[in-house]
C-alpha positions in Angstrom: 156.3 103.5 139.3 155.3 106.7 139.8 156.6 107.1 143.6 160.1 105.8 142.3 160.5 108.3 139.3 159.5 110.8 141.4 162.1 109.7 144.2 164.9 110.0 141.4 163.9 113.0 139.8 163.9 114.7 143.6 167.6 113.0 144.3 169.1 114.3 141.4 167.3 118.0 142.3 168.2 118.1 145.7 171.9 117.1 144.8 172.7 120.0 141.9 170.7 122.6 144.6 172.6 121.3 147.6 169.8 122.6 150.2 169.1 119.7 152.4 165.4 119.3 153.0 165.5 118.8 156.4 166.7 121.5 157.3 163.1 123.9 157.2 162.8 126.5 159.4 159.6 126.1 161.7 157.0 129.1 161.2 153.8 128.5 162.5 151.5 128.6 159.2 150.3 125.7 158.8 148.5 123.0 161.5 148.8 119.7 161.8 145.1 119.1 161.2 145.7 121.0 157.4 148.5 118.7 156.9 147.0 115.3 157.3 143.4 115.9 156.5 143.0 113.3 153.5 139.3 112.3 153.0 138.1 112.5 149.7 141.9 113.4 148.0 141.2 112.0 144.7 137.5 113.3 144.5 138.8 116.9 145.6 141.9 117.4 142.9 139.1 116.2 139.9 137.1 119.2 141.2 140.0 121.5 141.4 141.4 120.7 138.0 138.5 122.2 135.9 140.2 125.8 137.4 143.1 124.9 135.1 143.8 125.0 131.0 146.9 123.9 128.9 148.2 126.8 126.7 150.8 125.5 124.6 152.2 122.7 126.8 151.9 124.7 130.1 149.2 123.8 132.8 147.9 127.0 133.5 145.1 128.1 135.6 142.1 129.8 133.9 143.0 133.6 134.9 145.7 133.5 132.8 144.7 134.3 129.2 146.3 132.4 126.0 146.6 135.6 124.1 149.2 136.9 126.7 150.6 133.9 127.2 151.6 133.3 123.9 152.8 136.7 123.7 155.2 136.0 126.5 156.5 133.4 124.7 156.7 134.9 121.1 158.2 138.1 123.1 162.1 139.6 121.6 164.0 140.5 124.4 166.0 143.5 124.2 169.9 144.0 125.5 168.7 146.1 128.8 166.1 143.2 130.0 166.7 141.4 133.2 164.5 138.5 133.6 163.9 137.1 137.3 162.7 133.5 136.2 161.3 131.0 139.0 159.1 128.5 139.5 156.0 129.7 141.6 156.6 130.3 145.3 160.7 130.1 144.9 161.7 134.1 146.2 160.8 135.5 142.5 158.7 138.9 144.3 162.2 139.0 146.8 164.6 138.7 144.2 162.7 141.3 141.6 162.6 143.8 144.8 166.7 143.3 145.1 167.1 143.6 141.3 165.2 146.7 141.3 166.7 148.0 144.5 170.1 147.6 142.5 169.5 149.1 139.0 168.3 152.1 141.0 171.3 152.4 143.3 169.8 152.0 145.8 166.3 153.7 145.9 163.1 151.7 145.4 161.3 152.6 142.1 157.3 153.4 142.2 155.7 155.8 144.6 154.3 153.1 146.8 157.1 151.0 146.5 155.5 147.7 145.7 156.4 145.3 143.6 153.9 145.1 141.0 155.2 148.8 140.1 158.8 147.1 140.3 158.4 144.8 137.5 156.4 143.6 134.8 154.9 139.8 135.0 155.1 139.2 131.1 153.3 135.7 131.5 150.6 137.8 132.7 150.3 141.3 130.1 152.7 139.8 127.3 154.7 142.3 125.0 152.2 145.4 125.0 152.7 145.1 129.0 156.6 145.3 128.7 156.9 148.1 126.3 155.9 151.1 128.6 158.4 149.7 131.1 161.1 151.4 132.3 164.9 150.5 131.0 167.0 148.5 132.1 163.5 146.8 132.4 162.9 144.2 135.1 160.8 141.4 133.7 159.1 138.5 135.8 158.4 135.1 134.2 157.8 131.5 135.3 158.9 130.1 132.0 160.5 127.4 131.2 163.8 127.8 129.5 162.5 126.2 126.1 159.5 128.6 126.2 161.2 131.6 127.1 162.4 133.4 123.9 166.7 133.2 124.5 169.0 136.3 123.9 172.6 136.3 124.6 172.3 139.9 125.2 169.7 140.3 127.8 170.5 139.2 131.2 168.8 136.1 133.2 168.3 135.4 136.6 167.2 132.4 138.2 166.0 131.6 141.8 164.7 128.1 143.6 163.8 127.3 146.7 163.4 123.5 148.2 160.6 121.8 146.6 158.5 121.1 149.7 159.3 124.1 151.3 157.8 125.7 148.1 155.0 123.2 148.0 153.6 124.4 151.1 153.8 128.3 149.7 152.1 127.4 146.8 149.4 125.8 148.9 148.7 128.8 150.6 148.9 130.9 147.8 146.1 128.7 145.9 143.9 128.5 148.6 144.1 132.4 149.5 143.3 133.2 145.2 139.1 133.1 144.5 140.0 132.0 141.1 141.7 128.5 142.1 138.1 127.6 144.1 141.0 126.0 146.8 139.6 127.4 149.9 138.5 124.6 151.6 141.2 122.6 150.0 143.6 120.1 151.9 147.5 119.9 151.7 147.1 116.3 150.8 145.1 117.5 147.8 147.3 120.0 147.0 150.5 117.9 147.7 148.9 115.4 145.1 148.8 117.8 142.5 152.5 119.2 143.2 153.9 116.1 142.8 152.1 115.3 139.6 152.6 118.8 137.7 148.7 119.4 138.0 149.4 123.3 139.4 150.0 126.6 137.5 153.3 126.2 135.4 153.3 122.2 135.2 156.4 119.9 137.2 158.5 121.9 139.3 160.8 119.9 138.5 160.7 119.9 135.0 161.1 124.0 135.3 164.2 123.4 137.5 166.3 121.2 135.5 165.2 123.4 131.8 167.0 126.3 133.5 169.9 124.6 135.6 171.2 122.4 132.4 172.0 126.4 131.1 173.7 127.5 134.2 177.4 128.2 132.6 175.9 130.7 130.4 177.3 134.0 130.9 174.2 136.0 130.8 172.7 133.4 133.7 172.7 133.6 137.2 171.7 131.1 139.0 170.6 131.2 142.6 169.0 129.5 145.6 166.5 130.9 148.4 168.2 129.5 150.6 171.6 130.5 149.4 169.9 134.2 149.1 168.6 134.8 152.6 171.9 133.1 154.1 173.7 135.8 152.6 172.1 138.6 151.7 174.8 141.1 151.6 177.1 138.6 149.7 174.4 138.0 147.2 173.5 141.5 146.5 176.9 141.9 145.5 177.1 139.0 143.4 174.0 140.2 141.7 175.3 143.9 141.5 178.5 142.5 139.5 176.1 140.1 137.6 174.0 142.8 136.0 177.0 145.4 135.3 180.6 145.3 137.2 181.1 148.4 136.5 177.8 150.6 136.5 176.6 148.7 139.8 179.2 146.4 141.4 182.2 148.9 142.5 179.3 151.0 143.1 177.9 149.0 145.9 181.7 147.3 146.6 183.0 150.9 147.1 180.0 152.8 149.0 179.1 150.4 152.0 176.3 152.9 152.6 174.7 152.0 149.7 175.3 148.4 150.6 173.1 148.9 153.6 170.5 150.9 151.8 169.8 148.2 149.9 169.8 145.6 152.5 167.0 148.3 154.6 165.5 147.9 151.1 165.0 144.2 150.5 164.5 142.9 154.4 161.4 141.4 155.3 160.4 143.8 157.6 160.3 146.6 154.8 159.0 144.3 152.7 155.8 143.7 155.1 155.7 146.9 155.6 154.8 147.2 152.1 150.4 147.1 152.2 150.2 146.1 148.4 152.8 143.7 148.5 151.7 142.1 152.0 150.0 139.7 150.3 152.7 138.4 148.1 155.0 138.2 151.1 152.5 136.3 153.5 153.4 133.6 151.9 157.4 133.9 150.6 158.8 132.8 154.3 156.3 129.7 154.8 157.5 126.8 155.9 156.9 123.4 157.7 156.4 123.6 161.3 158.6 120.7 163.3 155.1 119.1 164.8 154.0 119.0 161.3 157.0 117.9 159.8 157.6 114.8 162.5 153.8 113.8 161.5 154.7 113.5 158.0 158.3 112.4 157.7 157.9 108.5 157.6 154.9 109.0 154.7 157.3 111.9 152.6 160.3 109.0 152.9 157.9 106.9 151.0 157.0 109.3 148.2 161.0 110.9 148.2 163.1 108.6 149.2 166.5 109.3 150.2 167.0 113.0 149.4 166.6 113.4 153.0 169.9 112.5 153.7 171.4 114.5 150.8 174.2 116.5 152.5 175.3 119.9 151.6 178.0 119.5 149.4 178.5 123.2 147.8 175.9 124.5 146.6 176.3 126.4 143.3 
């Protein structure tokens, strides 16, 4: 049934990422009361679903427009594109700050500094929002890999996160957006819809594994949050190499100070800091608190399974 597939599908996830669920950290976001409220679940995602439109295979909500869309996905990329790809509410805004950080040695791009000046989101403004951009050109996208146009020229990185750790981002993320009509919406409602691809961008799953299956490709990166904000510092080096030995990686390898000006960069404190991008980062460190986490294990076993008990064994 349903419950098993989805048990499977989250095994074989949790195996090729390597990040034990259990081990959350324990913010204090979300109550207990948010958690298990359940009356009315099935009633509450019908209501919520009219927010939402297919566009060529995707489950998108309404605000984003098919013209721009399909744009996204009929876009060329050029040699000098970096592409952050995620899933929603994986690190995307983090890792697009560190990308930026590094093509401009260091400095942060944009007078104000925030990341919508970083980067443009071409699922959002398509090709007439990427050509003013400037080169090498940061793109953002929550693509699929069969959706997103492929060059073996232009450069791809990809970042996830733990799917429930991400579920509860994205819950908080829909119910803080007018436009999703989510704010007196439940986690059980939202959990519901998670698990059965019924959120902006479809299966998180399905987004996953398009990307992972292509990880030996020279021109992709592939990465984990957790991995990322474990090791920063080795990771912006990794990245630095990743997008041009050379022009960025001896840079950083050989002038620790500009190591460290990119960490002051890319912490969370700067990043909070940041009034335009507050929003975006409200939610990019959310997690399950233990309380909350204790309440729901036994009923999360059900739906998962075993990927609990997946150890660590490598990562990437």
């Amino acid at each position: 049934g349903t419950r098993s597939c989805l048990s499977a599908r989250c095994r074989v996830s949790c195996r090729l990422l390597a990040t034990p669920i259990g081990s959350m950290e324990t913010p204090n976001q979300v109550t207990p009361k948010e958690a298990r409220a359940s009356s009315g679940v099935a009633d509450g995602i019908n209501q919520r679903l009219s927010v939402y439109h297919v566009i060529e295979g995707l489950h998108l909500s309404r605000m984003f427009m098919e013209r721009s869309i399909k744009s996204a996905m009929s876009y060329r990329p050029r040699d000098d594109d970096v592409f952050v790809v995620s899933y929603p509410k994986c690190g995307n805004t983090w890792l697009r700050k560190i990308v930026s950080v590094v093509l401009n040695c260091g400095e942060s791009p944009g007078k104000s500094g925030s990341t919508e000046q970083l980067s443009t989101y071409l699922d959002f403004v398509g090709e007439d929002g990427v050509r003013s951009t400037p080169r090498p050109a940061c793109l953002k996208t929550h693509l699929p890999f069969d959706k997103l146009p492929y060059s073996p020229e232009a450069k791809y990185i990809y970042i996830t996160r733990n799917p429930y750790d991400c579920c509860v981002s994205f819950y908080y993320h829909t119910r803080r957006l007018p436009t999703y009509r989510f704010q007196d919406g439940t986690f059980d409602q939202f959990f519901n819809m998670f698990v059965e691809g019924k959120v902006d961008y479809g299966d998180y799953f399905d987004n996953l594994l398009s990307w992972y299956t292509h990880r030996d490709y020279p021109n992709l990166l592939f990465i984990t949050y957790e991995q990322l904000k474990k090791d920063t510092a080795g990771w912006v080096q990794k990245i630095a190499n990743f997008l041009g030995e050379e022009q960025y990686g001896e840079r950083i390898q050989k002038q620790p100070e500009l190591l460290e000006r990119v960490l002051a960069s890319v912490s969370v404190e700067n990043m909070k800091s940041l009034n335009s991008a507050q929003r975006c980062w409200t939610g990019l460190f959310e997690s399950v608190p233990a309380q909350v986490r204790e309440e729901l294990t036994n009923e999360l076993k059900v739906t998962f399974g075993d990927i609990w008990d997946v150890p660590d064994n490598g990562g990437f």
